[in-house]
C-alpha positions as CSV (number, residue, x, y, z in Angstrom):
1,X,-87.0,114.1,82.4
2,X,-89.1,111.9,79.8
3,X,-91.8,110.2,80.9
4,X,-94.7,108.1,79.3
5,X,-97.6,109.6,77.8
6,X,-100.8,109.5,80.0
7,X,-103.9,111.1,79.2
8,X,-106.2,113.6,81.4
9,X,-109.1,114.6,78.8
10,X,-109.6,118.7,79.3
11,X,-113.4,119.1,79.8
12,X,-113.1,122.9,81.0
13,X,-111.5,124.3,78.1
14,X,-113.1,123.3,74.7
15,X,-110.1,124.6,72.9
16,X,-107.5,122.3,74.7
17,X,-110.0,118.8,74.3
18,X,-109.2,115.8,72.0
19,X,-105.4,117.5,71.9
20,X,-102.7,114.8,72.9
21,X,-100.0,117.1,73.2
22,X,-102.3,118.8,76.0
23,X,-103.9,115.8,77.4
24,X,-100.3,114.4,78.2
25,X,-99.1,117.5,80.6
26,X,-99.9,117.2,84.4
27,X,-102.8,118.9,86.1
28,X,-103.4,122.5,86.2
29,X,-101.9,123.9,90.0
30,X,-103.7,126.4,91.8
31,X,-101.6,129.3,93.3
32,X,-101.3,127.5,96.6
33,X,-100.1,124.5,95.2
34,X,-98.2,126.2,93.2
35,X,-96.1,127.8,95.7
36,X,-95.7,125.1,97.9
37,X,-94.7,122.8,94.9
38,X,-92.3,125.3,93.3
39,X,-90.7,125.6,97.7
40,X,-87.5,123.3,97.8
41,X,-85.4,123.4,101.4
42,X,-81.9,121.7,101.5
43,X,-82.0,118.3,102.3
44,X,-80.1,118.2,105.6
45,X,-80.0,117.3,109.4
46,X,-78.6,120.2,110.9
47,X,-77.7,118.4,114.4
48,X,-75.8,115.5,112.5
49,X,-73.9,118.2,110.4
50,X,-72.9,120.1,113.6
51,X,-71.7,117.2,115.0
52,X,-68.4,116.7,112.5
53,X,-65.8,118.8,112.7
54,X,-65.9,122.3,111.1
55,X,-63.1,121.9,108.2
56,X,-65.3,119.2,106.7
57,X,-68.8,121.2,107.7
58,X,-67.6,123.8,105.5
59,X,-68.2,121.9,102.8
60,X,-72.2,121.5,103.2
61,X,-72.2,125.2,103.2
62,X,-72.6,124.4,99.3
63,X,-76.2,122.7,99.6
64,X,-77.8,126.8,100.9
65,X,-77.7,126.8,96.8
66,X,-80.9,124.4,96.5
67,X,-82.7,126.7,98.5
68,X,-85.3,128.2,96.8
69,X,-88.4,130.4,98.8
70,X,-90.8,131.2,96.1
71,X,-91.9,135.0,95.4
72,X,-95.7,135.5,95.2
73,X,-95.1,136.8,91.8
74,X,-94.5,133.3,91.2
75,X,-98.2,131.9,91.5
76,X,-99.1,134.1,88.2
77,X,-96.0,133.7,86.5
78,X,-96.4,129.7,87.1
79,X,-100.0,130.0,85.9
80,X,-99.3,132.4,82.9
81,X,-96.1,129.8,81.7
82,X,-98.6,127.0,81.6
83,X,-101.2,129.2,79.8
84,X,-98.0,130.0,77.2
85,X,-97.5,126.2,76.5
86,X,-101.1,125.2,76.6
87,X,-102.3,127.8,73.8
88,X,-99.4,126.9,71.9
89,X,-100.3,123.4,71.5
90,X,-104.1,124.3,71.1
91,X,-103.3,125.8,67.2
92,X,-101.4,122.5,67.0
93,X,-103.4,119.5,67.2
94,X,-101.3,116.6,65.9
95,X,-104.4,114.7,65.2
96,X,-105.7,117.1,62.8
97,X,-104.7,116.9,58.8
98,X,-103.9,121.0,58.7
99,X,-101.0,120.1,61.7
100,X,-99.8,116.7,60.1
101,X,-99.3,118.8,57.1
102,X,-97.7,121.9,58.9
103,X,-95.2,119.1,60.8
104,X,-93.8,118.0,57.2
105,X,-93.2,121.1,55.2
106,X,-92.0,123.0,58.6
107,X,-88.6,123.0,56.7
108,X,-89.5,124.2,53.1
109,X,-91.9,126.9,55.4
110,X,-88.7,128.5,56.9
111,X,-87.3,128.8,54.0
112,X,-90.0,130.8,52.6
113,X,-89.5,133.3,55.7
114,X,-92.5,131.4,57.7
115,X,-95.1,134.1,55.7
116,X,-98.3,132.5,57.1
117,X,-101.6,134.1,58.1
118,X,-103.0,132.5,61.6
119,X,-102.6,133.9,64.3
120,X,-99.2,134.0,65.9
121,X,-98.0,132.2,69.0
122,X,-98.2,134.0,72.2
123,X,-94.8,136.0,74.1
124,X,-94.1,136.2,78.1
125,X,-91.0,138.6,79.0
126,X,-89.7,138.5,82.6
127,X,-87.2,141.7,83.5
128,X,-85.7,142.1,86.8
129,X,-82.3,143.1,88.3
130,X,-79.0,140.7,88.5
131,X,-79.0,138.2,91.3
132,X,-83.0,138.4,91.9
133,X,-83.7,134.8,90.8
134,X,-85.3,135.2,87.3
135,X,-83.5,132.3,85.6
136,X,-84.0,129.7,88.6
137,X,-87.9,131.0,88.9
138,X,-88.4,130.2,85.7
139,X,-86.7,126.9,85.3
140,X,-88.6,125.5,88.7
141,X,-91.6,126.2,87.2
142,X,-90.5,124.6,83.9
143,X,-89.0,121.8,85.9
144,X,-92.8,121.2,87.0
145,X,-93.6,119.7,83.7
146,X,-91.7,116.7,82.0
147,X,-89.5,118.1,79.3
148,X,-90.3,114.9,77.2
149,X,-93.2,112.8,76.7
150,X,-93.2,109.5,74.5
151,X,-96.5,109.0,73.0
152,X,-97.7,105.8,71.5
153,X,-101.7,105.1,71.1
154,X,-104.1,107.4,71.5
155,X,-107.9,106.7,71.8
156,X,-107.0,103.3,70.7
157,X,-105.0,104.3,67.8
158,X,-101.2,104.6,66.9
159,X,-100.1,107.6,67.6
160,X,-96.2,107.2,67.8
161,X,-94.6,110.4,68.8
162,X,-92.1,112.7,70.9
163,X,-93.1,115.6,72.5
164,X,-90.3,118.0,73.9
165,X,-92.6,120.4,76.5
166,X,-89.8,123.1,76.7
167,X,-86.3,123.8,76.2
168,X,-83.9,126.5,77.6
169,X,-81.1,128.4,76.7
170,X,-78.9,130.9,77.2
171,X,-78.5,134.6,74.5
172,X,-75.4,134.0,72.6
173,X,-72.6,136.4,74.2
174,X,-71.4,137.9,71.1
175,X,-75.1,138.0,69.5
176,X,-73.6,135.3,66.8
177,X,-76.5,133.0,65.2
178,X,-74.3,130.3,64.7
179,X,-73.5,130.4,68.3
180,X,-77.6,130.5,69.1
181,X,-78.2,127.6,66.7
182,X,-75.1,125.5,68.1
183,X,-77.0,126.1,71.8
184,X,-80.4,125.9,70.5
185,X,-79.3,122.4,69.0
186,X,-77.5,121.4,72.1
187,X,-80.8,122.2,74.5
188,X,-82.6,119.6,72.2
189,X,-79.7,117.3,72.2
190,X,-79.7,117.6,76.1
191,X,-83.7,116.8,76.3
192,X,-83.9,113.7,74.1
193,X,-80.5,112.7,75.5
194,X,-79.0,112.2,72.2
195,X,-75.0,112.6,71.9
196,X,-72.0,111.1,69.9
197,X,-72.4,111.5,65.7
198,X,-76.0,111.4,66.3
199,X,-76.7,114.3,68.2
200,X,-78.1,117.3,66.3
201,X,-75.4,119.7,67.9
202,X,-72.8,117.3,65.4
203,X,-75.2,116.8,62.4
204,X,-76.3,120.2,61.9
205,X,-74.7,122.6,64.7
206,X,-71.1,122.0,63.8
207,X,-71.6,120.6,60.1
208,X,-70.2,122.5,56.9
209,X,-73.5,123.2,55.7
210,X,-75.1,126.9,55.4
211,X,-76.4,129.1,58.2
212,X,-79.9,128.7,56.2
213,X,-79.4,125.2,56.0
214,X,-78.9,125.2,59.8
215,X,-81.8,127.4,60.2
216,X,-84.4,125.6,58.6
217,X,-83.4,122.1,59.9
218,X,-84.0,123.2,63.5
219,X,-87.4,124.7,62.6
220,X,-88.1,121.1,61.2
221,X,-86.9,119.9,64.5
222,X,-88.8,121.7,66.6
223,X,-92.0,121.4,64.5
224,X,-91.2,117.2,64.8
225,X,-90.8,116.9,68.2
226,X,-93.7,119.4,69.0
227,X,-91.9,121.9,71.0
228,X,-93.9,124.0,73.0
229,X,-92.0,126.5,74.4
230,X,-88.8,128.5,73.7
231,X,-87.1,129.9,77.2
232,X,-84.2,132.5,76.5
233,X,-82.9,133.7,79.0
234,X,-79.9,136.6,79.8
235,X,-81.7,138.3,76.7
236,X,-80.0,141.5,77.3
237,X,-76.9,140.2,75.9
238,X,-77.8,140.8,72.9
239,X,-79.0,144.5,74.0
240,X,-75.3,144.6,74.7
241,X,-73.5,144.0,71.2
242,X,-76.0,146.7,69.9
243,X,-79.1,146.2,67.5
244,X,-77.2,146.2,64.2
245,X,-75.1,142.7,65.2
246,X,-78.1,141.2,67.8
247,X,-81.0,141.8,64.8
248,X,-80.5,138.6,63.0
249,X,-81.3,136.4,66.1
250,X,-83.7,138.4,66.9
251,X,-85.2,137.6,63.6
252,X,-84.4,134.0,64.0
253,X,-86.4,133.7,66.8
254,X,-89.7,135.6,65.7
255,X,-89.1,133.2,62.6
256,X,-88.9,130.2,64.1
257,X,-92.0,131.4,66.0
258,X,-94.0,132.4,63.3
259,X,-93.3,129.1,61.0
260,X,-93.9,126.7,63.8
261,X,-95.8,128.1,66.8
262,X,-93.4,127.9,69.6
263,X,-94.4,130.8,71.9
264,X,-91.1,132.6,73.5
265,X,-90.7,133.1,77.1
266,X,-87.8,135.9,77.4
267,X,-86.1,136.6,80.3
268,X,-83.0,138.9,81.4
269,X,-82.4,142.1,83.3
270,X,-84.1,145.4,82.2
271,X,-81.5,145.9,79.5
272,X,-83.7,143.4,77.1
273,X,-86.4,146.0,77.1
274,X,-83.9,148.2,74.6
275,X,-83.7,145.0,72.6
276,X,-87.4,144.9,72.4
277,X,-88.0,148.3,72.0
278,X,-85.8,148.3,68.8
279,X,-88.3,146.0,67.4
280,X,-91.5,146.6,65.6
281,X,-92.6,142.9,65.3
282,X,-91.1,141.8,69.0
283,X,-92.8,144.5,70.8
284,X,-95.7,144.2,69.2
285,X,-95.4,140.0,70.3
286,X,-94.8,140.9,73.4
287,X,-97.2,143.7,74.0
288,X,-99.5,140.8,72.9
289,X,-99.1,139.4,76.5
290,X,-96.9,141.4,79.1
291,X,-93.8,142.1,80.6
292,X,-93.4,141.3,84.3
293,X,-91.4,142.7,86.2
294,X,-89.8,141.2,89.4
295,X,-89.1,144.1,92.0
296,X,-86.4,144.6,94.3
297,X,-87.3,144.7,97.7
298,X,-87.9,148.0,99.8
299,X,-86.8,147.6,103.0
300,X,-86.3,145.0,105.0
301,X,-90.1,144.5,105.9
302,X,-90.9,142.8,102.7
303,X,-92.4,139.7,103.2
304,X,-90.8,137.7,100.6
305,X,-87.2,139.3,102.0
306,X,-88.6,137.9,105.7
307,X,-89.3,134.7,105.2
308,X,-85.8,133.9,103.2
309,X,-84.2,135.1,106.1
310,X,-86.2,133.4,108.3
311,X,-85.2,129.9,106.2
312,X,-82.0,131.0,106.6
313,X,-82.1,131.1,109.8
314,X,-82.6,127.6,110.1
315,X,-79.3,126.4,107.6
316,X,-76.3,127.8,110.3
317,X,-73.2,125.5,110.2
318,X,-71.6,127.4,113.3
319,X,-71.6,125.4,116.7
320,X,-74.6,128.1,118.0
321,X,-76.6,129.3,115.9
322,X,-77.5,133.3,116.2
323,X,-80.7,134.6,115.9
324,X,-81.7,136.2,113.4
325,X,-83.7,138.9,115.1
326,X,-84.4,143.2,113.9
327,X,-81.1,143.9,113.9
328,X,-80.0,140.8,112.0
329,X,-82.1,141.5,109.2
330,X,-81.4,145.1,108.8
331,X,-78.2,144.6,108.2
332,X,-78.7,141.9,106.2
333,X,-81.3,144.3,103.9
334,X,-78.6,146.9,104.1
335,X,-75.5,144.9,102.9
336,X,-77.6,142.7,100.1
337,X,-80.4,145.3,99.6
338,X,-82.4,142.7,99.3
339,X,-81.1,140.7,96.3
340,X,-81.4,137.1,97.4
341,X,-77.8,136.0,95.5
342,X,-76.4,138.8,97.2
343,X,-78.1,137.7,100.7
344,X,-76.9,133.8,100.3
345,X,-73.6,134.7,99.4
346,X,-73.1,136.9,102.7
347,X,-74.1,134.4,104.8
348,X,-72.3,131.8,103.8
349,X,-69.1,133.8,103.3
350,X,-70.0,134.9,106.9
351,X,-70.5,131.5,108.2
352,X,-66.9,129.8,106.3
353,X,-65.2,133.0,108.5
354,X,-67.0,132.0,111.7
355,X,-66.2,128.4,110.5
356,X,-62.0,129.1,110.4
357,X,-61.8,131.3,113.8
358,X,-64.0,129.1,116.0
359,X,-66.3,131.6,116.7
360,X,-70.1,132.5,116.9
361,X,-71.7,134.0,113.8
362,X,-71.8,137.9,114.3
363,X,-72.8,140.8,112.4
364,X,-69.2,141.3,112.3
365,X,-68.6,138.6,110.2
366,X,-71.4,139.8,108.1
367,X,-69.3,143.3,107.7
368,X,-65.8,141.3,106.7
369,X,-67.8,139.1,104.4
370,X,-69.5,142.0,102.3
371,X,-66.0,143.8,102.7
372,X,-64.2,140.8,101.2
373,X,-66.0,138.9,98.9
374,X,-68.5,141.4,97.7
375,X,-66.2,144.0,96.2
376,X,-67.2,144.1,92.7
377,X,-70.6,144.6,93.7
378,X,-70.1,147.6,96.0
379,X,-70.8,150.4,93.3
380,X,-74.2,149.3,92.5
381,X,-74.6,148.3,95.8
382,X,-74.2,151.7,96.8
383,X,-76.2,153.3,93.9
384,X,-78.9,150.9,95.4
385,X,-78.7,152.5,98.9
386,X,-78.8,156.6,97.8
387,X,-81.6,156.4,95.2
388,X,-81.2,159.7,94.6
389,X,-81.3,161.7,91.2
390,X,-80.2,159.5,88.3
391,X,-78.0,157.1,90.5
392,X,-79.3,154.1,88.0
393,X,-77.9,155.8,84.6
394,X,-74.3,154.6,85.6
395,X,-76.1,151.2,85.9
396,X,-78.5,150.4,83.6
397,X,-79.1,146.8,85.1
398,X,-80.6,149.2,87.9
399,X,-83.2,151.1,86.1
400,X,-87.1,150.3,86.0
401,X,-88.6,148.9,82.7
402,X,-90.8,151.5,82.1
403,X,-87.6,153.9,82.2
404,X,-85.7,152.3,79.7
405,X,-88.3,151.6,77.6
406,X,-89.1,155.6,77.7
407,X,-84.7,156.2,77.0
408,X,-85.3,153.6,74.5
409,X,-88.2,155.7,72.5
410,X,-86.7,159.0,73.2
411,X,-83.7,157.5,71.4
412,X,-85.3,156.2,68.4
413,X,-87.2,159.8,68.0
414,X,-83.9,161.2,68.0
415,X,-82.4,159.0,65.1
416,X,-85.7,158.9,63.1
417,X,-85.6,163.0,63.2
418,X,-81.7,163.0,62.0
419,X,-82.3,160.6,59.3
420,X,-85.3,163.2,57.9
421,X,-83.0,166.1,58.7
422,X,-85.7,167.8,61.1
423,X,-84.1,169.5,64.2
């Protein structure tokens, strides 16, 4: 979304007053607001959809996917993003000569490595398990700010620029830089809505010109447009191709970050803490803020678990509706163990079987519905359900932060004392 610059002067915060790029972003939410902003319900009239005939209601099943019940983790995490992008731009004041300057040597400055002495941009990392709604928390709350502002005059003078707010993308599969430039270029491409020979993806992404080369002209990108915050999400993929091949994007990123003070929100499952652990200068950015961590639900008395149900509830396709009552969600917990992909998936699998035999939605549909489209997920499923002993080692997406960061030290002990020969 681009928008037009207008400005709300910051008299709290002496730090963020007389900045543009901070003037320009909307208002600060409090939590409340920022839960019931971040809330989005399908736009539907159930009565109307029940009235057509159930081949062709099967088809709305599809809009369950823009529903989105926000966790209560999500007030801080909201709050803390905005903190991120706000003390990002607060070291760079476009107005001021040391800034102007930084903006037009960003280039020569990754070249040199980005060896600079103030302070270094700050680092959010967000674990949690597969199918808990990591990626689509975070980009609601980056959706609440407009990814591009045009700037023109401000305080009566000239002051012709383009900020990009944020950008997104996903870890590179095979841990290739190439292949984290080419989408790094293509998340900026996608913001400014540039495409054809013009687009940075074709100029520098997929150009005959030097990884360096390519390196150094998105740092000059990002320091032009004012970038002010790197998302990477699925981070554990580079966990997965092991630290010898994933280093150099890791050492991309800290660079870009150190030359032109974009602070890094990193997201994944709790296999990025390995990748973080591997790293002297990422753990000590991160440390520098926090890892949070979004937990799976206990039982099926968690409130955040209740009321998704509950607004489920409300989305049934099926001529009558059930109700959702104890027994309901029970078995809902104990089929999806509370992951909310898990839980949407069921019940509309449940509802397109319902749908085809003409008959009410039962807990029996919920049983053929885990049985048949769930399959793959049934082993950690199941290592969900015992909890008992070390159930998570055969599943490392299941294990706690704090215990793979401890497997994660334990392991470099172990190949720091072979390297020295001690026992």
């Amino acid at each position: 979304m681009r928008v037009k610059a207008h400005y709300y002067p910051v008299k709290f915060c002496p730090a963020y007053a007389g900045n543009p790029l901070i003037e320009a972003l909307p208002a600060i939410n409090s939590p409340s607001e920022a839960l019931q902003i971040l809330l989005a319900r399908p736009d539907i009239d159930m009565h109307e959809v029940r009235s057509i005939p159930a081949h062709q209601r099967m088809h709305s099943l599809s809009l369950l996917d823009s529903l989105f019940i926000p966790r209560p983790e999500m007030s801080p995490l909201e709050s803390e993003i905005g903190m991120l992008i706000r003390s990002g731009y607060a070291k760079r004041n476009p107005i001021l000569p040391n800034t102007t300057r930084q903006i037009y040597t960003a280039r020569e400055r990754m070249r040199l490595q980005g060896g600079v002495e103030s302070p270094l941009p700050p680092c959010l990392a967000l674990t949690g398990m597969s199918g808990l709604g990591k990626s689509r928390s975070i980009k609601s709350i980056l959706s609440l700010y407009p990814q591009v502002i045009q700037h023109r005059r401000y305080e009566g003078k000239r002051f012709n620029h383009q900020q990009i707010t944020w950008i997104s993308l996903d870890a590179p599969v095979n841990g290739s830089v190439t292949g984290f430039l080419l989408r790094a270029f293509g998340a900026i491409d996608r913001a400014l809505g540039t495409e054809g020979p013009a687009s940075y993806v074709n100029q520098y992404g997929r150009a005959k010109i030097s990884v360096d080369t390519k390196i150094e002209e998105l740092g000059q990108i990002a320091s032009t447009f004012h970038l002010g915050l790197l998302h990477i999400d699925d981070l554990q993929r580079l966990a997965e191709v092991g630290n010898k091949k994933s280093r150099p994007v890791i050492n991309l990123i800290i660079q870009l970050a150190n030359v032109v003070k974009v602070p890094l929100l990193l997201s994944g499952t709790h296999q990025m803490v390995n990748l973080i652990a591997g790293s002297m200068e990422a753990s000590r950015r991160v440390s520098s803020e926090s890892i949070q961590h979004l937990k799976l639900p206990g039982s099926a008395q968690d409130g955040h678990f209740q009321l998704l149900v509950a607004a489920l509830e409300k989305y049934q396709f099926v001529d009558k509706p059930a109700r959702f009552d104890a027994a309901w969600k029970d078995k809902l917990f104990d089929l999806s163990q509370g992951l909310p992909a898990v839980l949407l998936s069921l019940l509309k699998n449940a509802q397109k079987i319902a749908l085809r035999t003409g008959q009410e939605l039962s807990l029996g549909h919920l049983d053929v519905a885990y049985q048949e489209h769930c399959t793959l997920l049934h082993p950690a499923l199941e290592a969900l359900r015992k909890k008992e002993g070390d159930y998570y080692l055969a599943y490392e997406d299941l294990l706690p932060p704090q215990k793979l960061l401890e497997l994660a030290n334990e392991k470099l002990r172990k190949q720091a004392r072979k390297a020295i020969g001690a026992p």
